[in-house]
Each structure stands twice: as structure tokens, then as C-alpha cells.
Phi, psi and omega in degrees: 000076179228009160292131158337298203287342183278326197265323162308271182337316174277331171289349187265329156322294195279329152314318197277345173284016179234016201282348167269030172240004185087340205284105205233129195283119152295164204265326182267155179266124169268046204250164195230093224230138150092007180232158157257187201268358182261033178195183179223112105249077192210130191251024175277334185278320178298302173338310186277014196246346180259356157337281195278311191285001153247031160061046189286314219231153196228341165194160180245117188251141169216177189302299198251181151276326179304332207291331166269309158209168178241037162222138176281004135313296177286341162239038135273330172273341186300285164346307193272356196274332191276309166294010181254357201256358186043075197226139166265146176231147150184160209266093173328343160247001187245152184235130142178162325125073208288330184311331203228170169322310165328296184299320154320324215259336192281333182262323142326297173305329172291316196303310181282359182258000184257351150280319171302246236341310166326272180307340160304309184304289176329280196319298191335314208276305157298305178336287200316277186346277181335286177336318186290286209301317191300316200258068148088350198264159168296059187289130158162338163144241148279142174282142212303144170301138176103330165216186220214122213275155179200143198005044168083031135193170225282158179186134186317122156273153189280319159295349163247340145012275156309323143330288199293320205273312191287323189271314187290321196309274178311013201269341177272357160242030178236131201303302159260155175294356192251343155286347160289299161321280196295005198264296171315314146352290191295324155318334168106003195251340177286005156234075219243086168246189207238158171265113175281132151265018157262314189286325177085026190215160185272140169229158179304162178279318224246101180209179171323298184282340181282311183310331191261354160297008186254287206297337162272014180261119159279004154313319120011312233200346150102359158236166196240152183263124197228117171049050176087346189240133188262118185239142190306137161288183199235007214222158164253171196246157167278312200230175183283158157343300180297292188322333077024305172289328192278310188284328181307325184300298203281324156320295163302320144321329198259344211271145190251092174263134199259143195290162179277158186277145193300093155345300190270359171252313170296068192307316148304342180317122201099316212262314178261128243200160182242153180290021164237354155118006178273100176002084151321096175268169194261177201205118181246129172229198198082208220235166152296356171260319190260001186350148182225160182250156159196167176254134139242149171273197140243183210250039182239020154257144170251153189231204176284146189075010177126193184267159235225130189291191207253151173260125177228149216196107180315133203264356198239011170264323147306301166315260181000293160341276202292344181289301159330304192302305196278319141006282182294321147310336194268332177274356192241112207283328181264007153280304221255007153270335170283011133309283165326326175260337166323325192272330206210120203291304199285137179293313193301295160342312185281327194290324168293319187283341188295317204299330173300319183289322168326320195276312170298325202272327183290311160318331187276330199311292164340327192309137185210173182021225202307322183290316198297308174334304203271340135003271156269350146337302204259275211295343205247111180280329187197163170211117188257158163221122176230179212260355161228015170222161125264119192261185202183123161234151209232111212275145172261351183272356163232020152293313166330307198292338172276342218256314192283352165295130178293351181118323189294128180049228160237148212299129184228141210207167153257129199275153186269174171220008194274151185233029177257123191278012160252029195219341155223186204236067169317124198242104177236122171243155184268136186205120135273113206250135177234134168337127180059024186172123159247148191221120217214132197215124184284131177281004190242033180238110189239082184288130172290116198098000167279328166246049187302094157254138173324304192267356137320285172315314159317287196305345193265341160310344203245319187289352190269321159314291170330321173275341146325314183276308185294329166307321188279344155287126188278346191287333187102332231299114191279313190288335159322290195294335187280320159284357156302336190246038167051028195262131163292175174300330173337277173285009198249336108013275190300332169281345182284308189330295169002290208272043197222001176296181190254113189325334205256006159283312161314310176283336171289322167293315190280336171262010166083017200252000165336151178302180112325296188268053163269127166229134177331337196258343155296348194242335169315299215257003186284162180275058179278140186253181170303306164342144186267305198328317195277337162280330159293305166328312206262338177245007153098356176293132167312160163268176182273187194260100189339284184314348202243111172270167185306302147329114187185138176247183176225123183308190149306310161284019173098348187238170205263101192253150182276140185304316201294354183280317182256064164230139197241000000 
């Protein structure tokens, strides 16, 4: 049973037997046919991870545990994303029980033998390759510019020939391969193209990165790099050995090596990571006058369908972020009490400590350079940048050590390394990240009208017209009133609800302080009752500040005067 359709068909199964649990099948499919299971780059999972993070899915049901993933990494984070999304799983052919220890210790052990299967597989796989390349053949994809694969090895092509031949000749008379580059160019030999078979269109042959893959490629030179070791091909080379050893020589002179990066202005190093598990390394880029920092990765892994772009990311827009954040945890008493008690069995213990946090978070705002470093060094386990959140965990075993600091030198810890999700606090800010450009909004700065939406205020604007109208009829007539507005009676019902919210949701809208996942269709389809108390629970509003009333006006200065004081 390792077919999509066998494997629906018992899940599908197995849902109708739980139909006295309520349990009702969705319409959409998540399958990821042709990728693996040893990474989460898979985009039927993403789907089901923005699913589940809008409170679509209520249990996950699959065949096997390999069938979401094969790496116990990667499903410590699936694990920590699910209990937080308050989601269940389980496996149609596997019995266990995610609620108690047992169950835990049981899907961990599949998990590690369905990772051995994996890395078994893997080894298995590289043998062969290696093998092949010792008795001559080409493993390796496409073949290399100048030559052309024919029964699994290599062989001059001919139309590109005079390229390969002209650039290895000439290669001692130019300072550089990019002055080499345009000079062939101007000759008429740098437009030389090739047939993408992913793509299906002819692209250049002849560019920077190809070029400088040719002069370091020992294939070249009539050998192939097999586990580290140069072993003679089966092919003929354009230049010899020795010659091949020299430019290699003179490359490594030109190559520019760069220093390790400054703790105290890269605050992050080390520490931040992309949603495909690849380094943010810090990077400086402008001009000496103008520098701009960035966290970046590079661009030399490939996945299915092509390369995987590079993530670049402003380093002092980041910092700022990740500082924002833990600030606001450290200020948001119902955030940073499901930490605290996670870290600590006695209620009592966690409540003292919850109270430490306002007092930690005010030390940090200030923190810069070498303070802010050791900071996050010692609390901070990872910084994910994925293309609409960022995530940030955060070890609760040196959240104490922070929470219990006086404040005296600098905070100095032993850094945690655990990836175990009862040993850390995930932190999700919503970021949008675009090639060369981020756009990062501090959660713990809330300007009125900054996250203003228009076509909200619109709706609350049209139920309040609708209900104008409909008052000034005396016939009542609803289908009427509903097809003036191209409405069914239904929803036109439901916009009438509206204008029955709890003022200061109405004004929390109209000033732009709304949740993010407030949407229209939440607030038309939500089950809101009169209660003001139960429509905030339910549509995600805080309640308000007794002592502060609803009504407020803004001085002349800036300051906050009560209506009832100036009625005259």
C-alpha cells in the first residue's frame, strides 16, 4: 500500500469510523507525490501548516509516521507547531497515543528507524555513484561546458570546443575570469547557447558562474573528485595536470579571504537560519562610506524544480525584531506564564518568576553590542526567517538565569543546544520577507493606524448603512434591502450583527489595533453572541482597562482627557 490513492482510501476509512467522534473528512488533499519525506520543503505541508495555523484542521490523520517525515529533527519542530496550534495526529497503521510519555517514546523510536532507513538508503546510494565514477562514467547531471554525455560518459562537444580551448589558452592574460569573460564575449565566442531540458528554451552557455565552475572543475584536467580523492576518468581533458594545478594555485591568490565576523556589531551570527535549515551568514555590503550589514545565505543548494533562492535580510532590521520580540515576551504576563510553568513544577516558583519578567524586559531595551551579544547567545536556541514569519526559540533552561539576573555586568550563561520541545518557547512574528527587501513590524510598537484596514471600516461602515435603511422601512422588507446590496438575506442578516459589536471593537477597527487574523469572513461567520465579554474572546480582542473609559478625546498636547470632564 504505497500508492496516494491506497493510502487515502484507509484514511479515509478510518475517519468514517470515528464519525461518532464527530470527525468530518475535508475536501482538500495534501499530497506530495514525487518529493521527500526527509525535509519539510514540500508544498501540499505547507498548505497544511497555514491550515492548521487558521484553525481549519482539528486532527491530522496518515498511513505511516514516515509519510510526514523521516527526520527526528524536523518532526520536533512539526511536534512543537502542532501542540501549539492545538492539533492531534495520528497514524492509521501505527497505534499510539501522542497524550502520555509512552506514546511519545513510541513515535520517537519509529521516527529514529525511519531516519536510519533513510541515511541507509542515502549511503547505499553514494556507494554506487562513487563506483560508477572510479570505472569512468559521468554521474553528475548535465555535462560540463566543451562537453556532452553519450552512454554515461563524457565526450568533446564540438561547437563548444573553441570556447573551452580559447578561455583555458588565455586564461595568464587577464587579471581576471570576469575580464576574460567580456573579452571573449566581444569576439563573438561568449554567445554560445545550450537547450535547458527543465526549462525547455536554449539559455546562454557562457557566463560568470559557469565560468568560474569550468577553471575549478578537475574534470578538465581528464579527472573526477571521488570522496575527496582526484581519480582518472574515462574522457579526454582539454589541458593537462600539471596546468590545471597552477591556475588552481593562482585562484586561491586572487580569492579574497574574509575574517571572522564582529560579535559586537553581528549580534546574530551563528544564531540565524531560513526556513530550509541554511545559515544566515552576516555579509557587508554598499559602499566604505555607505555599508549596508545583512544576514544572507547562499544560493548552491538545489532542491526539486531548480535552486533555491537566496535569502537576504537587513542585519539591523533583524536585530531590532528579534529584540522586539523578546521584550514583548518578557512583558506579556500570559505569554511568559505558559513558559514559566513549563520550566517550573510549583505554581508558586513560576508566579515569582512570571513577575521578573517587566523588570528583565526593561534592562533589555537598552542592551547594544557586546550586552545585547551574550544575551542572545545564552537564551536564544535559533532564529528561523521563513518568507512570512519569523520564528525565534527561546531555551526556558536559561530563561530563569535571565529572569533571576541582577542587571550587574554582563549577562554570561552557558549556552543551551537542546532542540527538545519541552526544553523550548517558540516566539512567532509575522515578517514579510522579499528578495533584497524585508518588511518587519516591532510587535512591541503599536501606532494607531498602522495596521489600518480599509475594507474592514468599509464593512462596518455599510452595516451601519444597512441598518439605517432598513429601520426607515416600515414594510421591514429584508430581501429588498438585501438586494440593493447584491446580498443574499443570509449574509445581509449577518452584516446587520455587526453593528451590535462591543464599542471598543468598533474603534479598535477603525484605529487600525485589530488581531492580523481578523478577516471578514470572521467576523460575518463568527457564532458572536451579545455579550460584549464573549465577542472579544471570540473574535481575539483583549478586554479593556476598567479604570480607562471608552470615550477619550486628545489634547492639544498630546494628552489623554476624559469626555466627562469637559461636558459642559
Amino acid at each position: 500500500m504505497t500508492s496516494l490513492a491506497g493510502q487515502r482510501a484507509v484514511c479515509v476509512a478510518y475517519i468514517k469510523c470515528q464519525a461518532h467522534k464527530g470527525w468530518i473528512e475535508l475536501p482538500q488533499h495534501y499530497d506530495d507525490e514525487g518529493f521527500t519525506g526527509g525535509n519539510l520543503e514540500r508544498p501540499a505541508l505547507h498548505r497544511l501548516l497555514t491550515d492548521a495555523r487558521e484553525g481549519r484542521i482539528d486532527a491530522i490523520v496518515f498511513y505511516k509516521i514516515d509519510r510526514l517525515t523521516r527526520s527526528l529533527a524536523d518532526f520536533v519542530r512539526l511536534m512543537d507547531a502542532f501542540q501549539h496550534f492545538g492539533i492531534s495526529f495520528v497514524s492509521v497503521t501505527q497505534s499510539f497515543d501522542t497524550t502520555d510519555s509512552m506514546g511519545r517514546m513510541v513515535l520517537n523510536i519509529l521516527l529514529t528507524f525511519a531516519q536510519f532507513e533513510r541515511e541507509m538508503m542515502g549511503d547505499r546510494i553514494r556507494d554506487k555513484k562513487n563506483t560508477m565514477r572510479r570505472s569512468g562514467l559521468f554521474i553528475g547531471g548535465a555535462a560540463p561546458i566543451g562537453y556532452k554525455k553519450h552512454k554515461g560518459r563524457l565526450a568533446i562537444e564540438a561547437c563548444e570546443e573553441r570556447l573551452v580551448r580559447e578561455a583555458w589558452a588565455r586564461f595568464d592574460d587577464y587579471p581576471s575570469i570576469r575580464g576574460l569573460l567580456r573579452a571573449l564575449e566581444d569576439e563573438g565566442l561568449g554567445a554560445t547557447l545550450r537547450a535547458d531540458r527543465q526549462r525547455g528554451e536554449r539559455r546562454p552557455l557562457w557566463y560568470g558562474g559557469s565560468a568560474c565552475r569550468m577553471f575549478s572543475n578537475p574534470l578538465y584536467a581528464g579527472y573526477q573528485c571521488v570522496e575527496g580523492k582526484l581519480i582518472r576518468g574515462d574522457h579526454e581533458p582539454y589541458v593537462s595536470l600539471d596546468r590545471w594545478t597552477a591556475i588552481q594555485d593562482v585562484l586561491a591568490s586572487r580569492s579574497k579571504k574574509s575574517g571572522k565576523a564582529d560579535l559586537s556589531l553581528h549580534v546574530l551570527a551563528g544564531l540565524a537560519f531560513d526556513d530550509t535549515d541554511r545559515v544566515l551568514a552576516p555579509r557587508l555590503r554598499g559602499t566604505h562610506r555607505w555599508p549596508q550589514r545583512y544576514y544572507e545565505s547562499d544560493s548552491r543548494r538545489f532542491r526539486k524544480g531548480g535552486r533555491q533562492d537566496r535569502v537576504r535580510v537587513r542585519a539591523p532590521e533583524l536585530e531590532n525584531l528579534v529584540k522586539a520580540a523578546i521584550i514583548a515576551f518578557l512583558n506579556d504576563q500570559e505569554q511568559l506564564r505558559v513558559a514559566v510553568i513549563r520550566a517550573y513544577a510549583d505554581p508558586e516558583l513560576a508566579f515569582a518568576m512570571q513577575q521578573k519578567g517587566p523588570v528583565a524586559a526593561s534592562r533589555l531595551v537598552d542592551f547594544k553590542g557586546a550586552e545585547l551579544r551574550h544575551v542572545f547567545e545564552a537564551l536564544l536556541s535559533r532564529v528561523e526567517i521563513a518568507k512570512r514569519e519569523v520564528r525565534i526559540w527561546v531555551s526556558l533552561r536559561t530563561l530563569d538565569a535571565f529572569l533571576n539576573w541582577s542587571g550587574i555586568g554582563l549577562f554570561r550563561t552557558v549556552r543551551e543546544m537542546s532542540r527538545s520541545p519541552e526544553d523550548l518557547h517558540l516566539i512567532q512574528v509575522d515578517a514579510v520577507l522579499a528578495p533584497h527587501r524585508v518588511k518587519l513590524s516591532l510587535p512591541y510598537e503599536c501606532v494607531p493606524g498602522a495596521n489600518r484596514s480599509a475594507h474592514l471600516v468599509r464593512l462596518l461602515d455599510t452595516a451601519a448603512k444597512a441598518q439605517v435603511g432598513l429601520l426607515s422601512d416600515p414594510a421591514r422588507d429584508l430581501e429588498k434591502h438585501a438586494a440593493a446590496l447584491k446580498l443574499g438575506p443570509s449574509k445581509y442578516s449577518r452584516l446587520l450583527r455587526l453593528n451590535y459589536l462591543a464599542p471598543d471593537i468598533k474603534a479598535a477597527i477603525i484605529d487600525g489595533r485589530q488581531p492580523e487574523d481578523l478577516t471578514e469572513h470572521k467576523l460575518l461567520y463568527s457564532p458572536l453572541p451579545a455579550d460584549w465579554r464573549q465577542q472579544r474572546a471570540i473574535l481575539g480582542f483583549p478586554e479593556p482597562d476598567p479604570d480607562r473609559p471608552y470615550l477619550r478625546r486628545v489634547g492639544r498636547h498630546g494628552r489623554n482627557i476624559r469626555a466627562e470632564e469637559h461636558r459642559e
